[in-house]
C-alpha positions in Angstrom: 1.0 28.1 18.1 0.0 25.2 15.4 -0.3 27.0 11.8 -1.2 24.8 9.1 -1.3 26.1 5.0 -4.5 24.7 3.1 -4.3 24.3 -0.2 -7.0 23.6 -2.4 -6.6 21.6 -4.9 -8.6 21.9 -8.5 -10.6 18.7 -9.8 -9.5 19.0 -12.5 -5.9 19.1 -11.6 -6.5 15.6 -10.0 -8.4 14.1 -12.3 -5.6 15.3 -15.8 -2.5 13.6 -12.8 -4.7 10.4 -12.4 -5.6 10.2 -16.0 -1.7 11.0 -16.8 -0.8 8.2 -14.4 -3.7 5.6 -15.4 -2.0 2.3 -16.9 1.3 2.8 -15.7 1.3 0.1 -13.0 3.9 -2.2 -14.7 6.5 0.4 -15.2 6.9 1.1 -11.3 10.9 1.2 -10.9 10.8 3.5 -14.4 8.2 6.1 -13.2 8.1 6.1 -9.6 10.4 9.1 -9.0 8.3 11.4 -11.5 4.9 10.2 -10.2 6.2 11.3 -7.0 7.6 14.2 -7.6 4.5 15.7 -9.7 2.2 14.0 -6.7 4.2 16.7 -4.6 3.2 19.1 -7.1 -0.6 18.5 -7.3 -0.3 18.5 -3.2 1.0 21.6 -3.0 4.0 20.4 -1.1 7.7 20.6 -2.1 9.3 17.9 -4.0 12.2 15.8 -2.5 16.2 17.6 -2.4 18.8 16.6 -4.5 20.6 13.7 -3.9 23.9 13.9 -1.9 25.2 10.7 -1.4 23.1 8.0 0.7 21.8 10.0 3.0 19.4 13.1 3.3 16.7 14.6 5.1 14.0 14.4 2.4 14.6 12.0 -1.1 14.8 9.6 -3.5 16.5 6.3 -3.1 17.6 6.9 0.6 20.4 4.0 1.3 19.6 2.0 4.5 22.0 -0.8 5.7 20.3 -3.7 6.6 21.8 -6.7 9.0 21.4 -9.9 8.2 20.6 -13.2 10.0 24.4 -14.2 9.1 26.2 -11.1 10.5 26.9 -9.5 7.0 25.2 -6.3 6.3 24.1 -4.9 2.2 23.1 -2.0 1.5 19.3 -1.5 0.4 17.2 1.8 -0.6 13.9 3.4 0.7 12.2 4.5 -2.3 11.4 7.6 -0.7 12.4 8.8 2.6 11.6 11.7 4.6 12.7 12.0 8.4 10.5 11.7 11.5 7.6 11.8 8.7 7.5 8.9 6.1 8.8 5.8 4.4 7.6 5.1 1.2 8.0 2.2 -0.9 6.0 2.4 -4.1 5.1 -1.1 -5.7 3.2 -2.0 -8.7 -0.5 -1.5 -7.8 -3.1 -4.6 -7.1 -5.8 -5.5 -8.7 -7.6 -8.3 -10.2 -5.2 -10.3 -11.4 -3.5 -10.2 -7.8 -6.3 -10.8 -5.7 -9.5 -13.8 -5.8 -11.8 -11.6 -3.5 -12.2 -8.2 -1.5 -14.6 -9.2 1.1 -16.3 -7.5 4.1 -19.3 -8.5 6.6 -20.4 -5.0 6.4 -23.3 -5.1 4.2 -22.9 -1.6 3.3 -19.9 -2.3 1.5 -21.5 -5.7 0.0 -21.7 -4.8 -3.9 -19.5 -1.9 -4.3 -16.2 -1.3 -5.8 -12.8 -1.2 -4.2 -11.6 2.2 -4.8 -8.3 1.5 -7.5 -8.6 -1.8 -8.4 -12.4 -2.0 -9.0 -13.0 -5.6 -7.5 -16.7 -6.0 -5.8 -17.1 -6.0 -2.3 -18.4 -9.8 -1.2 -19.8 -11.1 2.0 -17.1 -13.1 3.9 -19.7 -16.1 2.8 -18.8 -15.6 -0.7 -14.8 -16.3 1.0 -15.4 -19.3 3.1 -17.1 -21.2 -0.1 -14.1 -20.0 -2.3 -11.5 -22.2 0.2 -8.7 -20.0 -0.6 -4.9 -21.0 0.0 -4.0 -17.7 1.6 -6.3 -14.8 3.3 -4.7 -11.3 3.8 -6.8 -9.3 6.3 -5.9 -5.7 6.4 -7.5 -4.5 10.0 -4.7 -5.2 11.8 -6.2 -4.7 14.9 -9.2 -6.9 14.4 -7.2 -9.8 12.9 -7.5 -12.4 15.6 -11.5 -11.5 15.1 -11.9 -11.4 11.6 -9.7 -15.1 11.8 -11.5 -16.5 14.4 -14.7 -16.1 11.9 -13.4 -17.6 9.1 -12.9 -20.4 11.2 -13.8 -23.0 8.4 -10.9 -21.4 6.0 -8.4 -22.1 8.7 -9.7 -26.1 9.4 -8.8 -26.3 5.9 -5.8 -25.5 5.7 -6.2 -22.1 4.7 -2.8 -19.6 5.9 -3.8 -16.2 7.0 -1.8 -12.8 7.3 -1.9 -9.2 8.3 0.8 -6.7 6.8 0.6 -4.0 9.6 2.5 -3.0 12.0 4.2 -5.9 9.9 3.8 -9.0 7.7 3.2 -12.2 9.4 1.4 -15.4 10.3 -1.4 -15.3 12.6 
């Protein structure tokens, strides 16, 4: 038997973390460990162990030895690591200063606002007569679609990429 424990979590508990949180983007290495560990708190979940050396089941800063191309291995660190659940690696957010257009052919989502950064919603139209240098589609799994209709970008010159299951060329 599956038990699950749901927690309900105030409003205004949300809203006082995100308003605590707001404008803090550029200090990521200096505040990611706090933001995380009071996220835990407004979840209702428990906060990471203590560190004990580079490894542990659940924490901070989890060291990971990484091979390189050349045979020599370094030593690098998960940001946040908790086994068989998650890897998290907390980067300074985007917004509009990172990103030319957020666009969709769902016309639906035409004229809204991404959720975080607050950039409009734009018909893949809007894209194509833009002639960007680089295109990041995030549906993974409809990349080679979404690619084959901006066509036109891609005669152009324009590269494109997905970041899921991980980064790369298409």
């Amino acid at each position: 038997m599956v038990t699950s424990r749901v927690q309900t979590v105030s409003p205004q508990l949300i809203d006082a973390f995100i308003a605590r949180w707001d404008g803090t983007a550029q200090a990521e290495r200096a505040n990611k460990d706090m933001f995380l560990a009071e996220l835990c708190e407004v979840l209702g979940v428990p906060r990471p162990e203590p560190a004990t050396g580079g490894l542990g089941p659940y924490r901070f800063e989890r060291a990971v030895t990484r091979h390189e191309a050349d045979g020599t291995t370094s030593t690098r660190y998960i940001d946040l690591y908790k086994r068989e659940c998650f890897v998290l690696e907390a980067k300074r957010g985007i917004g509009p200063a990172d990103l030319m257009f957020v666009a969709d052919r769902g016309p639906a989502k035409q004229g809204l606002l991404l959720p975080g950064c607050r950039l409009e919603v734009v018909p893949p139209e809007t894209l194509i007569a833009a002639a960007p240098d680089g295109v990041l589609i995030l549906p993974w799994n409809l990349a080679a679609e979404i690619a084959a209709e901006l066509a036109p970008l891609r005669a152009a010159g324009t590269q494109f990429w997905v970041a899921v299951p991980r980064i790369s060329a298409i």
